[in-house]
C-alpha positions as a Markdown table, in Angstrom:
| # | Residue | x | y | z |
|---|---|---|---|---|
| 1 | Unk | -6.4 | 43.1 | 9.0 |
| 2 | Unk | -6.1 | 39.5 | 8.2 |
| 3 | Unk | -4.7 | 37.2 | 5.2 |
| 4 | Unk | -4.4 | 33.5 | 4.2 |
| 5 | Unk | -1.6 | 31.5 | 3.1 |
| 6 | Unk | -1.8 | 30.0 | -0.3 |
| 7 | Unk | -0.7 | 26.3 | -0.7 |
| 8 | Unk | 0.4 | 24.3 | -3.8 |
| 9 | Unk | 0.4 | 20.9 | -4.0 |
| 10 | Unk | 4.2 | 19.2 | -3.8 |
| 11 | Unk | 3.6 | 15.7 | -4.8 |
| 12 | Unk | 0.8 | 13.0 | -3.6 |
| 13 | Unk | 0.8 | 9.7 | -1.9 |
| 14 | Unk | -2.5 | 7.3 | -2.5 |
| 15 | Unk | -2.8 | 4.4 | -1.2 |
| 16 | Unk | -4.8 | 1.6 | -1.8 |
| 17 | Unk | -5.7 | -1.8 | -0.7 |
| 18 | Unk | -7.6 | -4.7 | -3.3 |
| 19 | Unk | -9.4 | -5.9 | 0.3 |
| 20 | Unk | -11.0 | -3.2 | 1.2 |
| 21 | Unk | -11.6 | -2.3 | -2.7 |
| 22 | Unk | -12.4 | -5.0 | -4.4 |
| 23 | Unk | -16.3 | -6.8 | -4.6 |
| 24 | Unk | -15.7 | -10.5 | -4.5 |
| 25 | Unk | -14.0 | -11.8 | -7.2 |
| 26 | Unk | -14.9 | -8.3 | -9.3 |
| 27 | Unk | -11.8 | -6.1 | -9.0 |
| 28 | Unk | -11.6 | -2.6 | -7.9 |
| 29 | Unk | -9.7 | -1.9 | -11.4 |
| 30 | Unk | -12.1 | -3.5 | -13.6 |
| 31 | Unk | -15.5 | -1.3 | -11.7 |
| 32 | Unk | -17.5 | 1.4 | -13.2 |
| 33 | Unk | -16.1 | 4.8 | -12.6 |
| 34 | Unk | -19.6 | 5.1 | -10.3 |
| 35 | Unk | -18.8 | 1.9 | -8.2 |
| 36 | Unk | -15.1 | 2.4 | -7.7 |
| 37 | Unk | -16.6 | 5.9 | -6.1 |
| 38 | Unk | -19.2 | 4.0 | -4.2 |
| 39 | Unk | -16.2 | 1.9 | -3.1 |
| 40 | Unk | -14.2 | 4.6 | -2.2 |
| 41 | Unk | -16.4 | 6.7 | -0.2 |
| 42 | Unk | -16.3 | 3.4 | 2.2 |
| 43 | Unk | -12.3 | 3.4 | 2.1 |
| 44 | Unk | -9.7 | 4.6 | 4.5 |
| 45 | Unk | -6.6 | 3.8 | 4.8 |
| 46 | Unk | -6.0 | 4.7 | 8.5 |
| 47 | Unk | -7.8 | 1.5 | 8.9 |
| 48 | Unk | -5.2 | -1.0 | 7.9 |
| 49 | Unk | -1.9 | 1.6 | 7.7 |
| 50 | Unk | 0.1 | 4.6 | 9.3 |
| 51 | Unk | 2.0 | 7.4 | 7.5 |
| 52 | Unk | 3.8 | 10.0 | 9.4 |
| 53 | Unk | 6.7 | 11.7 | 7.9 |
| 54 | Unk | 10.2 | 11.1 | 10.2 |
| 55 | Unk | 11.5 | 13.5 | 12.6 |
| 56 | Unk | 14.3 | 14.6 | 10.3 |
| 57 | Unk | 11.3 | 15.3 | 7.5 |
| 58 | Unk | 9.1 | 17.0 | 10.4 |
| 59 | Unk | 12.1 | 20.2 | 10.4 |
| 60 | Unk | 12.6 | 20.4 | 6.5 |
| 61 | Unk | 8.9 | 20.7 | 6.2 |
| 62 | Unk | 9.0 | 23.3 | 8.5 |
| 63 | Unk | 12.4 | 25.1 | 7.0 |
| 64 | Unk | 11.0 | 25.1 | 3.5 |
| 65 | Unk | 7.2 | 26.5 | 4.9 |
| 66 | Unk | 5.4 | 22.7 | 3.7 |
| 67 | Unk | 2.6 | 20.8 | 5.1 |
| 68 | Unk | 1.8 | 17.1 | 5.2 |
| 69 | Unk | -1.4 | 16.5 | 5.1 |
| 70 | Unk | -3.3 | 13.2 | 5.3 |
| 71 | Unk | -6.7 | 12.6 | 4.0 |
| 72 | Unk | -8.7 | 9.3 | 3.2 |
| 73 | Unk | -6.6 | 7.7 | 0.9 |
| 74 | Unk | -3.3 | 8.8 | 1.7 |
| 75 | Unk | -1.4 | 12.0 | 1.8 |
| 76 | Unk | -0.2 | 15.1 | 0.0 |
| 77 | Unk | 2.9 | 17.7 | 0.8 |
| 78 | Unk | 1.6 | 21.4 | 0.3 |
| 79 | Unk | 3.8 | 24.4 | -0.5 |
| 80 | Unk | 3.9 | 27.9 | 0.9 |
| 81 | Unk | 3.2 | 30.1 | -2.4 |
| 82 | Unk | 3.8 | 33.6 | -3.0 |
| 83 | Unk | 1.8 | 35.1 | -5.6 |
| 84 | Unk | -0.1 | 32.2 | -8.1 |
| 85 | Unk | 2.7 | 29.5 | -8.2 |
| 86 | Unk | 5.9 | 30.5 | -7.3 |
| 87 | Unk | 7.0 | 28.7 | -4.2 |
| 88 | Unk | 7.6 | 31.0 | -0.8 |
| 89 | Unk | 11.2 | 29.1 | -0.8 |
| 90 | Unk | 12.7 | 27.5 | -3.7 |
| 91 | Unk | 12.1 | 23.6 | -3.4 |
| 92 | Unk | 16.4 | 22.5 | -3.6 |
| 93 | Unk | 16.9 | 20.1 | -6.4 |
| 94 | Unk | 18.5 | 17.8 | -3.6 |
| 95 | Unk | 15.1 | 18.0 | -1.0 |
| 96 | Unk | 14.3 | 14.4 | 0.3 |
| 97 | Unk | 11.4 | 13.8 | 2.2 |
| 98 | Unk | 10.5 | 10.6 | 4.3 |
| 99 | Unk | 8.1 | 9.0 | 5.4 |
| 100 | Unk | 7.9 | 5.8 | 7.6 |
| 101 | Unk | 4.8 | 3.4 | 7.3 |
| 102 | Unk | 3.7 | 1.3 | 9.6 |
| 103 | Unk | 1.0 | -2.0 | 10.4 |
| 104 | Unk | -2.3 | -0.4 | 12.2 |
| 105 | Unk | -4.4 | -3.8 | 11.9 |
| 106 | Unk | -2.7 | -7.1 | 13.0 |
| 107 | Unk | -4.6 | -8.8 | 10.9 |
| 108 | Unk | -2.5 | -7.3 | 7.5 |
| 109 | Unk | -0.4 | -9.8 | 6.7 |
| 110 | Unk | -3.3 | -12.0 | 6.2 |
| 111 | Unk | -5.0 | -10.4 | 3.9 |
| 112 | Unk | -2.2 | -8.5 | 1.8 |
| 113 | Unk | -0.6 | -10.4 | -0.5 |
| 114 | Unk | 2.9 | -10.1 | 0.3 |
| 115 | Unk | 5.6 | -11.3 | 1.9 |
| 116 | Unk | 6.4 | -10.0 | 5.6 |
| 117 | Unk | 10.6 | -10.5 | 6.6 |
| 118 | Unk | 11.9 | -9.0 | 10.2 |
| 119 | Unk | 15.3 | -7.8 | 8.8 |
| 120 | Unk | 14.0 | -6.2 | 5.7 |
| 121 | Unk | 11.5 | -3.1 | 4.9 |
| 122 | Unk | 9.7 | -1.8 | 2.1 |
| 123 | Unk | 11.1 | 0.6 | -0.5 |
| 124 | Unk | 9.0 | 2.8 | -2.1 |
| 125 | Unk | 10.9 | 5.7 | -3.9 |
| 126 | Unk | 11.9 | 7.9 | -6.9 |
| 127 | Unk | 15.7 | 7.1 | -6.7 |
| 128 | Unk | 17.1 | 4.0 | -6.2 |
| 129 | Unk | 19.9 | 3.4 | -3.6 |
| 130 | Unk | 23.3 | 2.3 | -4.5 |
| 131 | Unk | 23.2 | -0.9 | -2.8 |
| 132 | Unk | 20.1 | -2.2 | -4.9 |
| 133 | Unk | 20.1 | -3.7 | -8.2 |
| 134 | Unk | 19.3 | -2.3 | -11.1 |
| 135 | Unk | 15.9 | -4.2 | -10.8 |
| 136 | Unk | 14.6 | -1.8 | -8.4 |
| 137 | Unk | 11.0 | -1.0 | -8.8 |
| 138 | Unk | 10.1 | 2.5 | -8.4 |
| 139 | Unk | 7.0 | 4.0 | -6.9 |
| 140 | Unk | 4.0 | 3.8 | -9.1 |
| 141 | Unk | 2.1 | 6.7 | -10.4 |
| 142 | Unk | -2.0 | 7.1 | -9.8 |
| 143 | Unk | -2.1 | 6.0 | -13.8 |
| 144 | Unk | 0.4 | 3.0 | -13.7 |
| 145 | Unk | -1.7 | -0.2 | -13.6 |
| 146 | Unk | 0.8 | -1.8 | -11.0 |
| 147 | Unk | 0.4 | -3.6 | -7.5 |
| 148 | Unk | 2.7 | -3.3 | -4.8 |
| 149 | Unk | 4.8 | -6.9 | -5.2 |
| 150 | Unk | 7.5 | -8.6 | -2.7 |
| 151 | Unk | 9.5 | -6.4 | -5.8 |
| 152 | Unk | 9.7 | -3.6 | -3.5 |
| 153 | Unk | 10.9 | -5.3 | -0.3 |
| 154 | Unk | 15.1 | -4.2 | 0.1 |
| 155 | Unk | 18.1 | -6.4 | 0.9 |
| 156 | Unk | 19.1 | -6.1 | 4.4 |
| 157 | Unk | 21.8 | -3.7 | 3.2 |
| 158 | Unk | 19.5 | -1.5 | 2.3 |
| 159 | Unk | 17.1 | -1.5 | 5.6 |
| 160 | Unk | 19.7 | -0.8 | 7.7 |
| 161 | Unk | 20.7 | 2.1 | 5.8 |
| 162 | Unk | 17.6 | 3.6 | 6.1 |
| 163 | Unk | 16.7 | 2.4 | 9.9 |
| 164 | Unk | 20.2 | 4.1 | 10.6 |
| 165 | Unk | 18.5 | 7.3 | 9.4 |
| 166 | Unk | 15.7 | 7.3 | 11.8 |
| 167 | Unk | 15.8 | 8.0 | 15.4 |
| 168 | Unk | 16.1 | 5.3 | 18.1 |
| 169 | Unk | 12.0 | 5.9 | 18.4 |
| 170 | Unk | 11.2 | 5.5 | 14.9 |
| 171 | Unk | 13.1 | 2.3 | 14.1 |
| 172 | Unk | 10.6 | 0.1 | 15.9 |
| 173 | Unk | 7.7 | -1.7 | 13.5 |
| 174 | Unk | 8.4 | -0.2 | 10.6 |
| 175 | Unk | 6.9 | -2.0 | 7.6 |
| 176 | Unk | 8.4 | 0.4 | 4.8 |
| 177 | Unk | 9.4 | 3.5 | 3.9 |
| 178 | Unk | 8.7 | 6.0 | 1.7 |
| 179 | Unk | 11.4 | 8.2 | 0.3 |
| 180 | Unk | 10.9 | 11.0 | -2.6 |
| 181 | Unk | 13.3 | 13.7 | -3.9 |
| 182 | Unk | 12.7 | 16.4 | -5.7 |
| 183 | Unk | 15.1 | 15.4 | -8.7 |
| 184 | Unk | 14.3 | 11.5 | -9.5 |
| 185 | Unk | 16.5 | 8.7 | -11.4 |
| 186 | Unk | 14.9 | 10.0 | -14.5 |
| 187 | Unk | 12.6 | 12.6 | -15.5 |
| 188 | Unk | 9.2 | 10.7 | -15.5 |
| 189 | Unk | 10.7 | 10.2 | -11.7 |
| 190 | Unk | 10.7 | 14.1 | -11.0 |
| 191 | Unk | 8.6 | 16.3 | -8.5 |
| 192 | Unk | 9.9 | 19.3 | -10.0 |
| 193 | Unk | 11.2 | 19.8 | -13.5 |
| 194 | Unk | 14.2 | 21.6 | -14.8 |
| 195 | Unk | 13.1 | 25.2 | -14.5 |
| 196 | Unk | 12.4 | 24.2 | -10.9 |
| 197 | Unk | 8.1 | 24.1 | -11.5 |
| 198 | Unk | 6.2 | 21.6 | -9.4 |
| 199 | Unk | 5.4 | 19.0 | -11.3 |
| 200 | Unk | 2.5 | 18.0 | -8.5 |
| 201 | Unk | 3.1 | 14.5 | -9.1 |
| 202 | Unk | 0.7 | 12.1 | -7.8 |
| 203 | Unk | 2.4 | 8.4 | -6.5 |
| 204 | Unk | 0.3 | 5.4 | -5.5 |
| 205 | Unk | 1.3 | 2.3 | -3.1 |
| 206 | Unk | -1.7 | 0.0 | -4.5 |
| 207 | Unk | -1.4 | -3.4 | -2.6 |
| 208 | Unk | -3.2 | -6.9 | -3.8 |
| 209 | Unk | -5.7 | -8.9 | -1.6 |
| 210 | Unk | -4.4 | -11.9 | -0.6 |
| 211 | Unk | -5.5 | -15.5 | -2.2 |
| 212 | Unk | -5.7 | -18.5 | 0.0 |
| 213 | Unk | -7.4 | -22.4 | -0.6 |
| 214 | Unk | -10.1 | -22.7 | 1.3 |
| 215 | Unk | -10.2 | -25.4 | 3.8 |
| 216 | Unk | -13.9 | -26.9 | 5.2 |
| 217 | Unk | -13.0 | -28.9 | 8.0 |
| 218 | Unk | -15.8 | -30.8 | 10.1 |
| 219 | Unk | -14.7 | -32.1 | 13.3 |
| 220 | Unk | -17.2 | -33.8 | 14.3 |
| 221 | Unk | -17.2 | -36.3 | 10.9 |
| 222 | Unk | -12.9 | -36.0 | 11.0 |
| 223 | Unk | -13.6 | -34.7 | 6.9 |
| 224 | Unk | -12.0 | -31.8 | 5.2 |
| 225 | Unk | -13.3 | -30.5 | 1.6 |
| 226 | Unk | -10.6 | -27.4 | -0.1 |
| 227 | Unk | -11.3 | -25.7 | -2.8 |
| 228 | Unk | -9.0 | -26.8 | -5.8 |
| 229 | Unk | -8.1 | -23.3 | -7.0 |
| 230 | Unk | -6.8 | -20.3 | -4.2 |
| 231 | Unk | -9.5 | -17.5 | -3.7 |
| 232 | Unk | -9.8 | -14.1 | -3.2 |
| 233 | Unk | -10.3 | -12.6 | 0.2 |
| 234 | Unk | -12.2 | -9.3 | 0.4 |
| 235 | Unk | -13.9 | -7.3 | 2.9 |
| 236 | Unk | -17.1 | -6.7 | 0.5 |
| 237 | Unk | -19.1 | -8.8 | -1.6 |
| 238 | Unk | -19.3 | -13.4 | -1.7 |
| 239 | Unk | -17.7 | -15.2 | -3.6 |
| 240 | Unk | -19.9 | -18.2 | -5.0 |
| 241 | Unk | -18.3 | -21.9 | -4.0 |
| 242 | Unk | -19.7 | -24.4 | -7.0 |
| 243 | Unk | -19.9 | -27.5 | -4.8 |
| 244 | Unk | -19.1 | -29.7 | -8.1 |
| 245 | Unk | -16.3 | -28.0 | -10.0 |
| 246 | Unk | -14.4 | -26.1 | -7.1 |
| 247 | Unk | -14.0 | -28.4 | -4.4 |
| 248 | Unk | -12.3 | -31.2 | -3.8 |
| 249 | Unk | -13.5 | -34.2 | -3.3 |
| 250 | Unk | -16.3 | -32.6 | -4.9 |
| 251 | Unk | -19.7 | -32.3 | -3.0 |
| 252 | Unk | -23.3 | -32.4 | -4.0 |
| 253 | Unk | -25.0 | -29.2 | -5.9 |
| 254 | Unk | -27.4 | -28.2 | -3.3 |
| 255 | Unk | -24.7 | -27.7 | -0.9 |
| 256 | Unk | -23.5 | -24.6 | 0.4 |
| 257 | Unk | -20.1 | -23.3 | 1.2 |
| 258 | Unk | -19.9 | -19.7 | 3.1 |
| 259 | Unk | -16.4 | -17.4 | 2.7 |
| 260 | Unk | -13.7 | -17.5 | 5.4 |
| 261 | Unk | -12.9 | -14.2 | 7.8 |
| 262 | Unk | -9.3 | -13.0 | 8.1 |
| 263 | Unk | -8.5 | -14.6 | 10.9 |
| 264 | Unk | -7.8 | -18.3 | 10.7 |
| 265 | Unk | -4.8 | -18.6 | 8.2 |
| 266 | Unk | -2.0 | -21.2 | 7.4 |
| 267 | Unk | 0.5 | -21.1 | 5.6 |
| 268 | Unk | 2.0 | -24.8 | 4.1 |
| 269 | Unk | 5.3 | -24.2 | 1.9 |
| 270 | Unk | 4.3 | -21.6 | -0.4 |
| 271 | Unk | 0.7 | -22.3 | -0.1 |
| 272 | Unk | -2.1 | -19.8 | 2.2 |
| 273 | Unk | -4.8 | -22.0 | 3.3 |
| 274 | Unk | -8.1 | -20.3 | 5.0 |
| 275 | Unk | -9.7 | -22.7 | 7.5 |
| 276 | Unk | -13.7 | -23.0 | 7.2 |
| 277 | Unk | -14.8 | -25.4 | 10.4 |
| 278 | Unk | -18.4 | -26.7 | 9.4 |
């Protein structure tokens, strides 16, 4: 005689990335419900990011009978169920679960706009810690029209807290962290409500495509022509260059400008610059 478990979903973690996304200069948000599927069936976000949940999180899946489970665009937490809903073992009102992210492509910082620091992480979470102000930004839900912003990078206070968490092995590389109780700041915040139902909450860690001026440098003629406003940079789709209005000095209308790659960028003061050599 056999039998199968039956799971329930715990909470969900998308993530998302304007590069990969969005078309040019049309954004993933603004599509057709049929093109942001179209979009999304070409998406994965083991191409540009790592989620695994720590090695404390690892045994308290395993005590409370939970599975993480990745798929394309992120990653859910299931529940051992007996009978139709009912958890297998109460979910505690004080369960945390983490999970660290880290960089998979080292070309990320060029085309996510944000800002990278050594001594500080990435906070994404349903309850802020005590040693941030009351500013902090929590997660986003799959329905909040919200990017991920430099918002959600912690003080150093903060990172070491949570780096003093991890094991010697995890605290190398990591990017951010993603933290979720079961009992948030407030109840919008929760993953289970107050008769101790799964809420099956669904989070989302949306970041923005990066914007850079685009420099055309030719060597040979010791010119350079940039573009007067920044730009988007996307893996899909062109972005038109008028020769006349969007460059400066501005060039003849027959000319043609192509878009940069990833790969050549520099950063003067606040300012990305993409280098073109023609």
């Amino acid at each position: 005689m056999s039998y199968s478990s039956t799971y329930g979903l715990l909470f969900q973690v998308t993530l998302l990335h304007n590069y990969f996304l969005n078309n040019g200069e049309e954004t993933f948000t603004n599509m057709t419900d049929d093109k942001k599927e179209k979009m999304l069936q070409q998406f994965n976000a083991d191409a540009f990011i790592a989620v695994t949940p720590t090695i404390e999180t690892i045994t308290v899946l395993k005590n409370y009978k939970m599975v993480f489970k990745k798929n394309k665009t992120g990653f859910g937490v299931y529940v051992k169920l007996k009978g139709e809903s009912d958890p297998f073992i109460k979910v505690p009102a004080d369960l945390n679960l983490k999970f660290l992210i880290k960089i998979n492509d080292y070309q990320f910082e060029n085309y996510t706009n944000l800002d990278f620091a050594l001594t500080q992480a990435y906070l994404f979470s349903n309850v802020k810690p005590l040693t941030e102000p009351v500013s902090f930004k929590y997660l986003p839900k799959i329905s909040d029209n919200k990017l991920i912003s430099n918002a959600y990078l912690v003080s150093e206070k903060t990172t070491a807290d949570l780096l003093s968490t991890l094991q010697p092995s995890e605290q190398q590389n990591v990017f951010g962290v993603i933290s979720l109780s079961a009992k948030g700041d407030s109840s919008s915040e929760n993953i289970i409500d107050d008769s101790d139902k799964m809420l099956s909450p669904n989070f989302k860690i949306h970041f923005d495509n990066r914007k850079t001026f685009w420099r055309y440098i030719n060597r040979k003629a010791k010119t350079e022509i940039k573009t007067k406003t920044a730009k988007p940079l996307t893996r899909s789709g062109f972005v038109e260059i008028d020769p006349i209005n969007d460059l400066d000095p501005s060039q003849p209308a027959e000319s043609q400008y192509p878009n940069p790659s990833v790969k050549s960028i520099t950063k003067i003061d606040s300012d990305y610059y993409s280098e073109i050599f023609i």
